[in-house]
C-alpha positions in Angstrom: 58.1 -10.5 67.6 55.7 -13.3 68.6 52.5 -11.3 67.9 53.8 -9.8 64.4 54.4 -13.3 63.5 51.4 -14.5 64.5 49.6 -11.9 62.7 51.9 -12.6 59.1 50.8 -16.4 59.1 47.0 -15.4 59.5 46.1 -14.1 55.9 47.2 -17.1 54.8 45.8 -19.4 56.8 42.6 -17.8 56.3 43.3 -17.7 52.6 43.9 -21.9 52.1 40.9 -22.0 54.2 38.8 -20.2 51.7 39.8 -22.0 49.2 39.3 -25.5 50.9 35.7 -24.3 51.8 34.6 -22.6 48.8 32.0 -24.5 46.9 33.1 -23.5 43.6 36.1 -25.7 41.9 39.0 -22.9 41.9 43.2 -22.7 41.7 45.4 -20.0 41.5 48.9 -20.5 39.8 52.1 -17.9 40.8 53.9 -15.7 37.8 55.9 -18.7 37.3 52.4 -20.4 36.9 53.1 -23.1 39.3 50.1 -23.7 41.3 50.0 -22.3 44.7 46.5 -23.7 45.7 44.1 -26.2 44.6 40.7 -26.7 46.4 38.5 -29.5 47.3 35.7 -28.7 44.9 38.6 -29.2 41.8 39.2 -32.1 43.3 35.9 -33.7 43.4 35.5 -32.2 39.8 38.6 -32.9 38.3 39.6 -35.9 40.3 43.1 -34.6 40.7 44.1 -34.2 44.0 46.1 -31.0 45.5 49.1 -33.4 46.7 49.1 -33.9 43.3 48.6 -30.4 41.4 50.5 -27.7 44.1 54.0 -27.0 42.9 53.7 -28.0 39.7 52.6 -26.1 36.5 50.9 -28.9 34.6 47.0 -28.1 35.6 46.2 -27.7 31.8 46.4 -31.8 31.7 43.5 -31.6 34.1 41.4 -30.9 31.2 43.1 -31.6 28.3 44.7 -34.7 27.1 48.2 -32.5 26.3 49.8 -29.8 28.5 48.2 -26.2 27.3 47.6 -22.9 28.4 44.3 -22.1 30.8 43.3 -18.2 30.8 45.1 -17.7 34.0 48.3 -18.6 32.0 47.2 -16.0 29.6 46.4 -13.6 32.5 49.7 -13.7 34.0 51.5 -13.3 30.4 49.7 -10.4 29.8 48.9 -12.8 26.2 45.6 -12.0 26.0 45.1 -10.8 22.3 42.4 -10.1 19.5 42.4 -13.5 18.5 42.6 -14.7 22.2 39.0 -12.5 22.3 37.2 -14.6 19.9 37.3 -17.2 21.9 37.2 -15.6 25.9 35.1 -12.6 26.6 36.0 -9.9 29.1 33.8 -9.8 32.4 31.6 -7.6 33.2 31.5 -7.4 37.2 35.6 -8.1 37.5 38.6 -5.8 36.2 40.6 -7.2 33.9 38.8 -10.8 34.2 37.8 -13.1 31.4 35.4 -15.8 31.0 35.1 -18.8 28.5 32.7 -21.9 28.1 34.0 -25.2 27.0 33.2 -28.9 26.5 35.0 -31.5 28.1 34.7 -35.1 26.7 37.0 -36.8 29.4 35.4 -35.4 32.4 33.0 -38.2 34.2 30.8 -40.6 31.9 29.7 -37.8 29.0 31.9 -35.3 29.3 30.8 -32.0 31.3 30.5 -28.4 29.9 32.6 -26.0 32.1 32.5 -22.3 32.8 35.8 -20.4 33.0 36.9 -17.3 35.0 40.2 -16.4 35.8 41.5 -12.6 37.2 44.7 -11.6 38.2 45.8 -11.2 41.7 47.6 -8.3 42.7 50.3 -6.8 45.4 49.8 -4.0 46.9 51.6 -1.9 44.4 49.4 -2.7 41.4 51.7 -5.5 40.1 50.2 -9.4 38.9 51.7 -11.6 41.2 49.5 -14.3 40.1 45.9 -15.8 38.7 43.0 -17.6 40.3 40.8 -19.3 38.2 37.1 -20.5 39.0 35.3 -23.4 37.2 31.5 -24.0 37.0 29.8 -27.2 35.9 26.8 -26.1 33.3 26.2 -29.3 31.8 22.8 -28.7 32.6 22.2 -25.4 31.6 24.0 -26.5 27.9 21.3 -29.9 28.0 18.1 -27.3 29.3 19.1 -25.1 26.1 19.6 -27.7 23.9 15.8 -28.6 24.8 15.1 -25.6 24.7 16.0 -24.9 21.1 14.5 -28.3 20.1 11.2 -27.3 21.4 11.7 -23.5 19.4 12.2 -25.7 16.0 8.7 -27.3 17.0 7.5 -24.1 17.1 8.3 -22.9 13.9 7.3 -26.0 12.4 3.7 -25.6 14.3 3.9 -21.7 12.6 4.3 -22.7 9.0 1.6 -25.7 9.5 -0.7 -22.7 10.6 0.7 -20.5 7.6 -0.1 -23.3 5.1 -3.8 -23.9 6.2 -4.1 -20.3 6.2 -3.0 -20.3 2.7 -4.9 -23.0 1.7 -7.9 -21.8 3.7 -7.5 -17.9 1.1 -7.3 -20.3 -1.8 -11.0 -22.0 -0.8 -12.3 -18.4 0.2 -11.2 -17.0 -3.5 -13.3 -20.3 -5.2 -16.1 -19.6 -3.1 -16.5 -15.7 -3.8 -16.0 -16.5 -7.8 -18.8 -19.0 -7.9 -20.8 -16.6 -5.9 -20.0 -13.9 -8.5 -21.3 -16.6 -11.3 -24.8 -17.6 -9.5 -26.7 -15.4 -7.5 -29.0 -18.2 -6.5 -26.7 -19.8 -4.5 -25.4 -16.8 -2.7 -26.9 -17.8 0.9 -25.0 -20.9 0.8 -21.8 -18.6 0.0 -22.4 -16.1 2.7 -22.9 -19.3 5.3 -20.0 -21.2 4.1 -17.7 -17.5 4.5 -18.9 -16.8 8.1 -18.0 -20.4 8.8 -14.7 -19.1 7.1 -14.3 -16.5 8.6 -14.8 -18.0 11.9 -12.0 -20.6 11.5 -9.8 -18.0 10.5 -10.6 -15.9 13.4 -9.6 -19.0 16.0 -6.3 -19.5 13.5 -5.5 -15.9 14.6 -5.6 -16.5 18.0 -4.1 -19.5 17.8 -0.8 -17.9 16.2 -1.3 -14.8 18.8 -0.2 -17.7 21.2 2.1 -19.2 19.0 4.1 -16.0 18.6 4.1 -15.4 22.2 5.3 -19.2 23.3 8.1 -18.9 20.3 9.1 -15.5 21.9 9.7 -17.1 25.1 11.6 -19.4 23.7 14.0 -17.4 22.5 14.0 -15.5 25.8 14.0 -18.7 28.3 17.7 -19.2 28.5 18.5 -15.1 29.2 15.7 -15.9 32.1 17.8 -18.8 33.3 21.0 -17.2 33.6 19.2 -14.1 34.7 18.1 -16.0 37.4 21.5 -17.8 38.4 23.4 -14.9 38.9 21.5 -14.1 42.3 21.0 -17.7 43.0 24.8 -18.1 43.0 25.7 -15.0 45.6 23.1 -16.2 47.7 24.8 -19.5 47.7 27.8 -18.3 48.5 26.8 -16.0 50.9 25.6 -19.1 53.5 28.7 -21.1 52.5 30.5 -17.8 54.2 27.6 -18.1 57.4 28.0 -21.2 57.9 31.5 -21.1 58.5 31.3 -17.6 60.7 28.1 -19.6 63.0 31.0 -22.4 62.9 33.3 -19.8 64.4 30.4 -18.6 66.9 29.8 -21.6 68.3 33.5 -22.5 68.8 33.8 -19.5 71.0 30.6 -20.0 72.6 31.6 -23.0 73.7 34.8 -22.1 75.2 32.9 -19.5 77.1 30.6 -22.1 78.6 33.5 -24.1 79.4 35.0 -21.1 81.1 32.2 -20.9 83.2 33.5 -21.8 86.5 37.6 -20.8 85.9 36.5 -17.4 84.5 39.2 -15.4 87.0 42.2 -18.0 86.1 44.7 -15.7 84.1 45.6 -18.2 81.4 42.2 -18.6 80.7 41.5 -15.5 80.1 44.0 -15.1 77.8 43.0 -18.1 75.9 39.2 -16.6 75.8 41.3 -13.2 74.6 43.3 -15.0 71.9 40.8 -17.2 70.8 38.4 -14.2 70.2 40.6 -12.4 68.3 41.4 -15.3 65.7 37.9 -15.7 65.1 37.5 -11.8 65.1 34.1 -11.7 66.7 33.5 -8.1 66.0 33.5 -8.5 62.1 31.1 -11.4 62.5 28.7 -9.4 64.3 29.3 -6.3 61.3 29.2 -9.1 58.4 26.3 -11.6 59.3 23.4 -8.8 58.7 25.3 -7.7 55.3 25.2 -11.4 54.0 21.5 -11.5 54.9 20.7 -8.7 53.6 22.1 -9.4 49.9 20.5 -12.8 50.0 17.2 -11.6 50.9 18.0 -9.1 47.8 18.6 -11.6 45.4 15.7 -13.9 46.1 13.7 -10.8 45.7 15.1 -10.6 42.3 14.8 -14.3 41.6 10.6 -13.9 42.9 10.4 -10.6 40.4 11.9 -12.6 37.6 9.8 -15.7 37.5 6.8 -13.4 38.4 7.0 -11.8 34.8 7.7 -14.6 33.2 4.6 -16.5 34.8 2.4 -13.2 33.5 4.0 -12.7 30.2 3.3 -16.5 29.3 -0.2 -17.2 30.8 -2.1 -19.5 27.8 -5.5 -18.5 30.1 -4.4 -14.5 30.7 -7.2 -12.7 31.1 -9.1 -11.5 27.9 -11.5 -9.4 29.0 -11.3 -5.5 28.7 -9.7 -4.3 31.6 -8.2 -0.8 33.4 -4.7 -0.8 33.5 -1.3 0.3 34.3 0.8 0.8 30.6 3.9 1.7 33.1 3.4 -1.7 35.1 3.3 -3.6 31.8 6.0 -2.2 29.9 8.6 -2.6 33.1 7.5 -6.3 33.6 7.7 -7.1 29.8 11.2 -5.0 29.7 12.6 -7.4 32.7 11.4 -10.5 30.6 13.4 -9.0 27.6 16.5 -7.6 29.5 18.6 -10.4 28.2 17.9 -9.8 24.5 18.9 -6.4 24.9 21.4 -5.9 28.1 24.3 -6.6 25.3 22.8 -4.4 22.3 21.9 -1.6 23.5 20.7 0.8 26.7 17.1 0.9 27.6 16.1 4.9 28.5 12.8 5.5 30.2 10.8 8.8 29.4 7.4 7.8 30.7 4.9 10.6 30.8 1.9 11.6 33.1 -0.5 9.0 31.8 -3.7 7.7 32.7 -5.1 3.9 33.0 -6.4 2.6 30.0 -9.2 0.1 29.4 -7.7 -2.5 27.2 -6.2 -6.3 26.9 -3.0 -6.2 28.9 -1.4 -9.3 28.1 -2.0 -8.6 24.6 -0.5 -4.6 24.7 2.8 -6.2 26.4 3.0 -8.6 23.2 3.3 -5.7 20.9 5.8 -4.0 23.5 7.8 -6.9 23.3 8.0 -7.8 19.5 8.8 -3.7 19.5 11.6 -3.6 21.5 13.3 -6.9 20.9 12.8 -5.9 16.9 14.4 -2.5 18.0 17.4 -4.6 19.7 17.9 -7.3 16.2 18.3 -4.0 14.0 20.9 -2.4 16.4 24.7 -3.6 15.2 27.7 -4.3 16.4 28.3 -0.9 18.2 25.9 -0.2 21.3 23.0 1.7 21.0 19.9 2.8 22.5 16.7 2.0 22.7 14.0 4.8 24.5 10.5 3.9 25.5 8.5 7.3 25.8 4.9 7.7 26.8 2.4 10.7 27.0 -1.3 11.7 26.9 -3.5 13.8 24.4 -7.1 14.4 24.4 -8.9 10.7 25.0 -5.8 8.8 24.2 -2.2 7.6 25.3 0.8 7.1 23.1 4.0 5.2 23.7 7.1 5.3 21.4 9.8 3.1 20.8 12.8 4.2 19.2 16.0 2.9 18.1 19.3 4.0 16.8 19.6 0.9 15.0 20.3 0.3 11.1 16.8 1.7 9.7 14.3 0.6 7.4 14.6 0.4 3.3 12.1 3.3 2.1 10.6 -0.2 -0.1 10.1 -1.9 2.8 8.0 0.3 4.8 5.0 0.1 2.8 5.1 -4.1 3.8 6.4 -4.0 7.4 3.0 -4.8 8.9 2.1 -7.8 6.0 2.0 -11.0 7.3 5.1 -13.4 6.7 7.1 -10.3 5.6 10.3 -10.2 7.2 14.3 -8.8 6.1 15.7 -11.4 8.8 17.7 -14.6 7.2 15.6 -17.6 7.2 14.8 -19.4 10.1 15.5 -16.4 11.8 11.9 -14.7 11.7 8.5 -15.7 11.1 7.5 -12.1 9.7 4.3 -12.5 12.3 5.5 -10.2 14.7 4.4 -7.0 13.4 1.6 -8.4 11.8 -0.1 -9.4 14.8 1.0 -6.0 16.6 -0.8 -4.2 13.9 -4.1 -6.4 14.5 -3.7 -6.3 18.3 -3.5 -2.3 18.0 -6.6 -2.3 15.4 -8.3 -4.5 17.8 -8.4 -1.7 20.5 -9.2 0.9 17.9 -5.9 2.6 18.0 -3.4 3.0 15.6 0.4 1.9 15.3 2.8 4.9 12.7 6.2 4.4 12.0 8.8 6.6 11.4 12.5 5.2 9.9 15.6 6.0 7.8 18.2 3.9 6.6 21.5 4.7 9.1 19.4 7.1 11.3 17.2 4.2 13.2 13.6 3.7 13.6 10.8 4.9 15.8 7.3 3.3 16.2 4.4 5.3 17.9 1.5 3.6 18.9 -1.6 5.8 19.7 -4.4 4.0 21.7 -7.9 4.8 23.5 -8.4 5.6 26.7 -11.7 3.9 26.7 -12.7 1.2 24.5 -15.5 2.1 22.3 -17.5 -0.7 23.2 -18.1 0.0 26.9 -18.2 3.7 26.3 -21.7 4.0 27.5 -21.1 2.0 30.6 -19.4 3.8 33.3 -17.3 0.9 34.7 -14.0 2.8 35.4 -13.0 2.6 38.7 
């Protein structure tokens, strides 16, 4: 009777334990929803003690100034409904889980932005027995996208200051070629003055090239940031959990060295015995490699992530004409993008047998991404899918993006490729994207078709050189 005891008081000795030592604020409330546990970390965030909270049902006045429902309420009254959905969102990594975000104006000096998940807990028949809920702190991530989004409305202001002196800059252009029209005798002053033109125009190209791309990643920088939490926070955990098994370790170890000299005694032994069993050494031994293992995973994934986003964003990226992997390019600008489209649609792969290609890389992965992201905007609410194909013919390569998305007005496909054009709302789109595809392909002698109809989707094939034309007398390739 003794040992079956011992062995019913365990699980939850090890479960109070957990939630004292886990570094994210959590509680968990019965059916009744009184709370049966509240940890350290809601403490020190909500400055309401456990003395205080267990056994009583009012943890909604921990973040609100009247008694109300928190989604683990909502979880253990099954009261989750469509108008409960507008405001929490299922989650994707646990069953029957939901998530919210919320501000909180009398948490600390400024209020604090807090995450929310909450999942039911379960006997071993399938029944809810109970919630736990988890809180996060993202103040910071809320502030970083508030910058972040300041700095994007600079950018669109810098855009149309460029759009106006390029308007401004056709106006002189037009004067100029009338009054050569008018007197020939000034004509080499004309054709000076236009290459001069011509010139600045060419700089105020490549000026909005960069422009484009910086506004891009922009919009992309937050996806990136919580991209690059979601590793950051298992690995985090992860060591929370080794430090308290090398905790454990060293307890033991200890009462080994201690044992030293008194090894044959019988009650010491069967202290070593029980001792080693609470701490179940075995699993320790199993579980340490695993938690190492997923942690070296996700700082993998972390070092990938940033990697792109240091390529895709290089102001000084290399602009001479280089042999290069299209594969290697479309993967890294497709990890960049992932964000924008992980919730619109599925990306499918057909790559082909293709070849290097001498171009611009950075450039080609700024007309892969204005593709695919465009391909993402026109898909609706239902999910669809978005396939990247490639193949070879002759002395060139094509690649194709395709979308099942809403389609292009037969009107509009005459204009897609002007500059400033654009079907998005205003200040949604600065119509450049395409435009400056269409030059970057034209650039490396290619050519960029489409293909669309309203309700059936859209599909954009770009054809390009294998060599450029330039260095086709040089036999550089490697």
């Amino acid at each position: 009777m003794s040992d079956n005891s011992s062995t019913a008081t365990r699980p939850a000795i090890a479960l109070s334990e957990f939630f004292d030592g886990h570094p994210v604020a959590t509680f968990a409330i019965d059916t009744a929803h009184v709370i049966t546990h509240w940890n350290k970390a809601c403490e020190h965030l909500l400055g309401w003690t456990s003395e205080e909270m267990v056994g009583t049902r009012k943890h909604g006045l921990a973040f609100y100034a009247r008694e109300r429902p928190m989604l683990s309420d909502l979880i253990v009254d099954a009261d989750i409904d469509a108008a409960a959905l507008t405001r929490h969102s299922r989650s994707d990594v646990i069953p029957g889980a939901y998530e919210a975000e919320d501000f909180f104006p009398n948490l600390g000096a400024g209020g604090h932005w807090l995450h929310f998940t909450a999942a039911p807990l379960r006997d071993a028949g399938g029944r809810i027995v109970g919630a736990i809920e988890t809180m996060r702190d993202v103040t910071e991530r809320r502030v970083a996208e508030n910058a972040l989004r300041r700095a994007h409305d600079s950018l669109e202001g810098i855009v149309e200051k460029r759009t106006s002196q390029l308007a401004e800059a056709n106006l002189r252009l037009g004067e100029q070629l009338r009054q050569r029209d008018i007197a020939d005798a000034e004509t080499r002053r004309h054709n000076l003055e236009l290459t001069e033109l011509n010139a600045q125009l060419s700089t105020a190209q490549q000026q909005l090239l960069q422009s484009e791309k910086l506004a891009s990643i922009g919009q992309l920088a937050a996806g990136v940031a919580h991209e690059i939490n979601n590793p950051i926070g298992y690995i985090f955990s992860n060591f929370g959990t080794l430090q308290g098994y090398l905790e454990s370790l060293f307890t033991m170890l200890q009462a080994y060295e201690s044992a030293e000299a008194s090894i044959a005694a019988p009650e010491v032994a069967t202290r070593l015995r029980i001792m080693r069993e609470k701490i179940d050494l075995n699993f320790l031994r199993e579980d340490i490699p695993v938690l190492m293992d997923e942690s070296k995973e996700g700082i993998v994934r972390v070092r990938h992530i940033v990697q792109d986003l240091k390529d895709f964003s290089r102001v000084d990226a290399n602009q001479e004409w280089v042999w290069a992997n299209l594969h290697h390019g479309m993967d890294s600008t497709l990890n960049i993008v992932n964000n924008e489209v992980k919730y619109k649609a599925d990306v499918v792969k057909q790559y082909g047998d293709i070849p290097d290609i001498e171009c611009l890389p950075s450039q080609i992965n700024q007309v892969i991404m204005n593709l695919v992201v465009n391909a993402a905007h026109a898909i609706g609410e239902q999910r669809g899918k978005i396939t990247l194909r490639t193949g070879s013919a002759d002395a060139s390569v094509w690649i194709e993006v395709a979308d099942t998305g809403s389609g292009i007005a037969p009107d509009n496909l005459t204009r897609i490729f002007d500059p400033f054009f654009t079907t998005k709302a205003i200040g949604k789109g600065t119509g450049l994207g395409l435009s400056l595809a269409y030059g970057i392909i034209q650039k490396h002698q290619g050519r960029i078709e489409v293909d669309s109809e309203p309700g059936r989707g859209t599909t954009f094939r770009i054809t390009l050189p294998i060599r450029h034309a330039d260095a086709a007398s040089k036999d550089i390739r490697p």
